[in-house]
C-alpha positions in Angstrom: -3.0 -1.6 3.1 0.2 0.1 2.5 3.3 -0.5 3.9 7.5 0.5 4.0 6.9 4.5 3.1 10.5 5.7 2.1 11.0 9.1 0.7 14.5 10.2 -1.8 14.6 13.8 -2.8 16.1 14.9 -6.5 16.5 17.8 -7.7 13.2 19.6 -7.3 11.2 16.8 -7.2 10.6 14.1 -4.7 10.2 10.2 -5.1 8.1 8.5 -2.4 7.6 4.7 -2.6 5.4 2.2 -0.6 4.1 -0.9 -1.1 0.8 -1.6 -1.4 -1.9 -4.8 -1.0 -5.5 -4.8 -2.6 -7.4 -7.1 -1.9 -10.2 -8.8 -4.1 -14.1 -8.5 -3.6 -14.1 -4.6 -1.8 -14.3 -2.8 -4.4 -11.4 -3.9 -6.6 -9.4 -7.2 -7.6 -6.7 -8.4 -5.6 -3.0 -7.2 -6.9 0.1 -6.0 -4.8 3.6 -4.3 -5.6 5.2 -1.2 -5.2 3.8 2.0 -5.6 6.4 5.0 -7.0 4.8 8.2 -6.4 6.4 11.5 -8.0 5.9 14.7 -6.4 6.8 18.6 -7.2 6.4 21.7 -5.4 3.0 23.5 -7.7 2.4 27.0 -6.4 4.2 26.2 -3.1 2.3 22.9 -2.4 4.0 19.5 -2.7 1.4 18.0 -5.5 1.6 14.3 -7.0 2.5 14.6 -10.7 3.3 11.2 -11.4 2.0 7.9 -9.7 3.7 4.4 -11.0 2.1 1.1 -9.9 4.4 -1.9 -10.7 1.7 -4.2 -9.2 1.7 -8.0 -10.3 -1.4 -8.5 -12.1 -2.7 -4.9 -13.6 0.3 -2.7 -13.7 -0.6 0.8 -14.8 0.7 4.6 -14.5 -0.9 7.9 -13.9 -0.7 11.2 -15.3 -1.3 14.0 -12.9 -3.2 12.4 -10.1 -4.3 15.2 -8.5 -5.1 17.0 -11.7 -6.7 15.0 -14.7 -5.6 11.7 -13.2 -5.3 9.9 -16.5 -4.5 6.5 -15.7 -2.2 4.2 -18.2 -2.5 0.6 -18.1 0.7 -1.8 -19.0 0.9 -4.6 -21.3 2.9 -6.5 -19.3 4.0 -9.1 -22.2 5.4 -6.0 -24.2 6.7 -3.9 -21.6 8.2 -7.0 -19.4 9.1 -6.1 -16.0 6.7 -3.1 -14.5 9.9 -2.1 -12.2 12.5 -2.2 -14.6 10.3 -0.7 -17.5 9.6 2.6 -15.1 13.0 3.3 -14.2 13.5 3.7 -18.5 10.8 6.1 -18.6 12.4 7.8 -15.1 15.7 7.8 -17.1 14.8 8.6 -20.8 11.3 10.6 -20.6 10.6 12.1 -17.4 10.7 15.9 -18.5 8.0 14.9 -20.9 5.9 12.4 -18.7 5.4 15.9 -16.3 4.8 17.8 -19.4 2.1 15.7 -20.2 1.1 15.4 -16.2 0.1 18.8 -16.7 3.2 20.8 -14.8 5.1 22.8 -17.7 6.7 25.0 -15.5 7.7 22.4 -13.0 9.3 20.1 -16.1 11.1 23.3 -16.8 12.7 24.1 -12.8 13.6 20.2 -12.5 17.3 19.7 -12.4 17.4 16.4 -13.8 21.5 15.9 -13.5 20.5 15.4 -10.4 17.7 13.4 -10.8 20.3 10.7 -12.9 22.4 11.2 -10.1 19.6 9.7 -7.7 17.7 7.2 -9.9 20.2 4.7 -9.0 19.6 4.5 -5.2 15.3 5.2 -5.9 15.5 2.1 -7.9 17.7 0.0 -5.5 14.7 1.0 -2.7 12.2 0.3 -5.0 13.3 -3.0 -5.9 14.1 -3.6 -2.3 10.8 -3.1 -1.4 9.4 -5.0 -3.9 11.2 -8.4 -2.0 10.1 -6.9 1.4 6.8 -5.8 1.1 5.2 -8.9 -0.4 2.8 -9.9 1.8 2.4 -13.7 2.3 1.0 -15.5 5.2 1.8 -19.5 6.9 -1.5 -21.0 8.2 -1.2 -24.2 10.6 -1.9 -27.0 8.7 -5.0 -28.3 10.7 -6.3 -30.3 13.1 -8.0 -33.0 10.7 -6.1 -33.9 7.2 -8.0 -35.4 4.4 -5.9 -37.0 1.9 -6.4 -36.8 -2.0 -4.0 -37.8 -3.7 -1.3 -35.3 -4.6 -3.2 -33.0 -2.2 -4.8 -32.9 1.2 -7.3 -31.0 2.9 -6.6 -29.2 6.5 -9.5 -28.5 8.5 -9.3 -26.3 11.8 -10.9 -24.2 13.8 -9.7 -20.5 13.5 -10.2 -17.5 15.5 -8.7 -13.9 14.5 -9.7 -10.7 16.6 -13.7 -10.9 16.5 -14.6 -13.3 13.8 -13.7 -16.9 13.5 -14.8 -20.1 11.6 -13.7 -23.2 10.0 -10.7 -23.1 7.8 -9.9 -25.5 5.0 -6.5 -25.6 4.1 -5.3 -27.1 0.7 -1.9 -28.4 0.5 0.2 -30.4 -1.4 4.0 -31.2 -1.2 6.6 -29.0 -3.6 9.7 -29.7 -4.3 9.7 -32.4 -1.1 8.1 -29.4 1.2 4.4 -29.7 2.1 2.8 -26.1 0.9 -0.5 -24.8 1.4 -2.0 -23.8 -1.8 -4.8 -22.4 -1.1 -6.7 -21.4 2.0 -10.2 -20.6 2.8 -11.5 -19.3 6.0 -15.4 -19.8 5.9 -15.5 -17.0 9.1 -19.0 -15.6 10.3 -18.5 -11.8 9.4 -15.8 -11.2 6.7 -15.3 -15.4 4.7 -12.4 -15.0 2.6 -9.8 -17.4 0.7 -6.6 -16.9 -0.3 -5.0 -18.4 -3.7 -1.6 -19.4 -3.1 -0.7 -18.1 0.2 2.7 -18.7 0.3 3.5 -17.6 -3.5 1.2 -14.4 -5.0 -1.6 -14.5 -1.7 -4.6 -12.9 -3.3 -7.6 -12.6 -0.9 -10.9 -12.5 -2.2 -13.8 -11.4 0.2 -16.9 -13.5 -0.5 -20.4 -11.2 -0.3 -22.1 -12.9 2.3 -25.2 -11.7 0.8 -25.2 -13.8 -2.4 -23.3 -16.7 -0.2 -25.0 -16.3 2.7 -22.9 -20.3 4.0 -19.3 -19.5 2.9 -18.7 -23.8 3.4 -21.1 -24.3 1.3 -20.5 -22.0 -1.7 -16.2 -23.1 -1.6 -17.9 -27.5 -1.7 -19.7 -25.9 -4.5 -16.7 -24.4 -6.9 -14.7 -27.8 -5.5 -17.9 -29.9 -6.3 -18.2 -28.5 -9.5 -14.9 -29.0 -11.4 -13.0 -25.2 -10.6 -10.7 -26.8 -8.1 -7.9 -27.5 -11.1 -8.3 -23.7 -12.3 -7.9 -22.4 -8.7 -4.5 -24.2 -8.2 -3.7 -23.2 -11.2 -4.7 -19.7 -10.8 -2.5 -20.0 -7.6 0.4 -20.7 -9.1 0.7 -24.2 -9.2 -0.3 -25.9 -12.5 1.3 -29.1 -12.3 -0.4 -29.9 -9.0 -3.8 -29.3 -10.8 -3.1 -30.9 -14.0 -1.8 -34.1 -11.9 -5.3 -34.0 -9.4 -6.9 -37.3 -9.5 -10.6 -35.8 -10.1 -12.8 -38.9 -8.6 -10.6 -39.4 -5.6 -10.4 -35.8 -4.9 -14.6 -35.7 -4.9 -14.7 -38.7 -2.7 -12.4 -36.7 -0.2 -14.7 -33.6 -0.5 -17.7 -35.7 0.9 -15.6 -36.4 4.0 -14.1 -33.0 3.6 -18.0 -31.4 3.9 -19.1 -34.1 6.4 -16.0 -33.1 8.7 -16.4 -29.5 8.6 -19.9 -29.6 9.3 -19.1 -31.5 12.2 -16.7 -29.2 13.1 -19.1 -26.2 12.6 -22.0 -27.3 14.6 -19.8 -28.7 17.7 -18.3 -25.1 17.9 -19.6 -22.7 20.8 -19.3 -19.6 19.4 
């Protein structure tokens, strides 16, 4: 999904930025950010040269997307920032990023005094976007709450468009606010969870094939000791270091014996 398209011409070549969500188990993991996308004019058609994708968990690059399309991943420790470590390449290297793109002629027609003269503002709208664009999503809470020590378990009843199922929302409170810290929405066609929903909101897509009973395959990674590593995974280690593991399994037999419950006294 893509969203937020803006478009800054510069000197011959045009910068067009959107931001973009992938989410896990469709052919890809999940990751989000902002996509930078340069384009030139090659043999009077607007062609992509350069593609920059400052996204949170595999940043990368790509040379010539529509010609050899080789793609550069980012070491995020050493480069730092994906954002700010593009707009120095924009700024210091461009005429030999589209060299290597491919485009010798159009590195050679660029005026890039005006390209410095507009990196200022493409960066402002790309950092901009970066705030906006995240996408992160507020569940209800539930209709039933299991308590487990420094978390609790929602359980509802959801319904979105055509497809629909029991939800089980894990929360816990941060920083004196109650926050949901994961979510997972065992729904009849497309079952899904979400790590951290309100921080990074990756959504994995579980293959209905392998896990034919969604409920059961999430009571069977909380059963089986990968709740800590998926809070953590989420974003919030101190919650899973601080779990107390025994109460939290007696809560998930009430949590399974609810939400089957649930399941079977629903219409649909």
């Amino acid at each position: 999904m893509t969203t937020g398209n803006t478009t800054i011409e510069a000197g011959g070549i045009t910068f067009v930025m959107h931001y973009r969500t992938i989410d896990g188990g469709v052919g890809s993991a999940p990751d989000q950010g902002v996509c930078l996308n340069v384009f030139g004019d090659v043999d009077g058609k607007q062609t992509e040269i350069l593609r920059f994708d400052c996204f949170a968990n595999v940043p990368h690059y790509h040379y010539g997307p529509e010609n050899k399309n080789e793609r550069v991943m980012l070491d995020p420790i050493a480069t730092g920032n994906s954002v700010g470590w593009t707009f120095k390449q924009i700024r210091n290297k461009l005429p030999e990023m589209i060299r290597r793109a491919g485009y010798d002629n159009l590195a050679d027609s660029v005026d890039y005094g005006v390209v410095a003269s507009k990196v200022d503002e493409v960066e402002t709208a790309v950092r901009e976007l970066t705030l906006s664009g995240r996408r992160n999503v507020k569940h209800n809470r539930g209709t039933e709450v299991i308590e487990a020590g420094n978390i609790r378990f929602g359980l509802e009843m959801r319904t979105t468009g055509d497809d629909g199922g029991l939800a089980i929302h894990v929360m816990g409170d941060i920083a004196g606010e109650e926050v949901e810290l994961m979510a997972v929405d065992c729904f009849r066609v497309a079952p899904h969870y979400h790590y951290g929903p309100r921080n990074k909101n990756e959504r994995n897509f579980m293959d209905t094939t392998l896990a034919p009973d969604s409920f059961t395959w999430i009571l069977e990674q909380f059963n089986g000791g990968k709740l800590p590593e998926m809070l953590e995974y989420a974003g919030y280690p101190t919650v899973a270091k601080e779990l107390d593991r025994d109460l939290v399994s007696d809560s998930l037999a009430l949590v399974e014996s609810k939400g089957r419950s649930m399941i079977d006294d629903d219409p649909r």
